[in-house]
N, C-alpha and C positions, 0 to 999 in steps of 0.2 A: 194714153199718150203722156210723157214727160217730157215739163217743159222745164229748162235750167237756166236762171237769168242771176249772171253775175251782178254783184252790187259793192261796187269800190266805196270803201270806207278805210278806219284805221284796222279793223278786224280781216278785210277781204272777204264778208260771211258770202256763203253763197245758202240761197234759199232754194230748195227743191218740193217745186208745188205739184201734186200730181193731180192730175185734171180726173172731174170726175166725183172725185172724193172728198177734195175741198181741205185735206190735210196738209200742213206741213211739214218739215222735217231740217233739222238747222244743223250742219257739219261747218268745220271751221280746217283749212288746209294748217297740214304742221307747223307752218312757222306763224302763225296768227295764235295756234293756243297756246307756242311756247313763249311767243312776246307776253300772251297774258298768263299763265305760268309761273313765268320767272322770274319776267321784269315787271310787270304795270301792280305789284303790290307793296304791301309796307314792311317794313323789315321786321316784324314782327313773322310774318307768313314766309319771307324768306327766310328764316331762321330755323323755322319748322322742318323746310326742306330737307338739313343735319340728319343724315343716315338715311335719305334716300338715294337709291341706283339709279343713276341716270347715262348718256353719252351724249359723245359729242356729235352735235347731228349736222352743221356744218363747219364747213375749212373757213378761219379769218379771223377765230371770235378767241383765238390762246393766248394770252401774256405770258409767251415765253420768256421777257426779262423780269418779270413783276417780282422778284426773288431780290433780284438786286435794285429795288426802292429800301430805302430808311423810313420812307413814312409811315408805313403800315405796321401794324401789330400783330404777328404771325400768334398762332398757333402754341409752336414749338420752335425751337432753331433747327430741328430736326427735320422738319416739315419746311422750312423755308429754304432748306440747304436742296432738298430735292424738289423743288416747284420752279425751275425753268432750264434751260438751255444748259447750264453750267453745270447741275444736279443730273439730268437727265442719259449724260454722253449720248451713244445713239440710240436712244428711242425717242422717236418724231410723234407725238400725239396724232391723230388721224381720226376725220369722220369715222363715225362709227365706232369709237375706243370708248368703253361701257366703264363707268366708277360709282363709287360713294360718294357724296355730297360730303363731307367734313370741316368746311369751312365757308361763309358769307364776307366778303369786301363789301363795305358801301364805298361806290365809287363819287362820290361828290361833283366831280368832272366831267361826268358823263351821261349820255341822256339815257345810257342801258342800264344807271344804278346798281346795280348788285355784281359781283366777280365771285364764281362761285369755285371754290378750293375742289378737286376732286379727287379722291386716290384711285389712282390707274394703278394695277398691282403696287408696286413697292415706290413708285413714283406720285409727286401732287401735282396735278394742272390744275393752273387759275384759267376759268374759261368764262366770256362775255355772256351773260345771261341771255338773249337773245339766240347761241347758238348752242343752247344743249337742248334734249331733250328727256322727256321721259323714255324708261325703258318698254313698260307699256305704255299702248296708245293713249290716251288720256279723252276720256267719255264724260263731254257736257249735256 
């Protein structure tokens, strides 16, 4: 018999005890290991991320104007010129549009910290770290 007892926390883990055998086994649903992933580390670890494939795993998290700030210190002008709305004409980033990591924002402003640059074929979206994912599952 298994029994499944959620446990609210900042993670949401859920613990699956299977009776009997006295083992454990600890999964974390998608959006709890891509807050810890993405966001809950130091920029040093999000730096690292630079040439990994990831996508976008949900709709909310794109700065589609993030091109037209002056604050930021792009890349390339090359790469700023194609990272939102203006760059893009119509193509709409979408859940599930798979990239390269190429670039890290700290955001100062914000409690998701990191804006992660990504090239979607010939195009860059700056995307909220809490709303990408790995392309593979990711196994803690």
């Amino acid at each position: 018999m298994t029994k499944i007892i959620k446990l609210t926390s900042a993670l949401s883990l859920f613990f699956v005890f299977y009776a009997g055998s006295g083992s454990a086994q600890t999964t974390l649903p998608d959006s709890a290991a891509n807050k810890t992933e993405y966001c809950k580390i130091d920029s040093a670890t999000a730096f690292g991320f630079i040439g990994k494939q990831t996508k976008i795993d949900k709709e909310g998290g794109v700065y589609s104007t993030l091109n037209d700030s002056e604050s930021l210190k792009w890349p390339t002008a090359e790469m700023k010129k194609l990272a939102g709305r203006s760059g893009w004409k119509k193509y709409k980033p979408a859940k599930g549009d798979t990239g390269t990591i190429v670039h890290v924002f700290f955001d100062s402003g914000s409690t998701s910290k990191f804006i992660y640059l990504l090239q979607v074929k010939d195009k860059y979206v700056p995307v909220g770290c809490g709303y990408i994912a790995a392309v593979e599952p990711v196994k803690l």
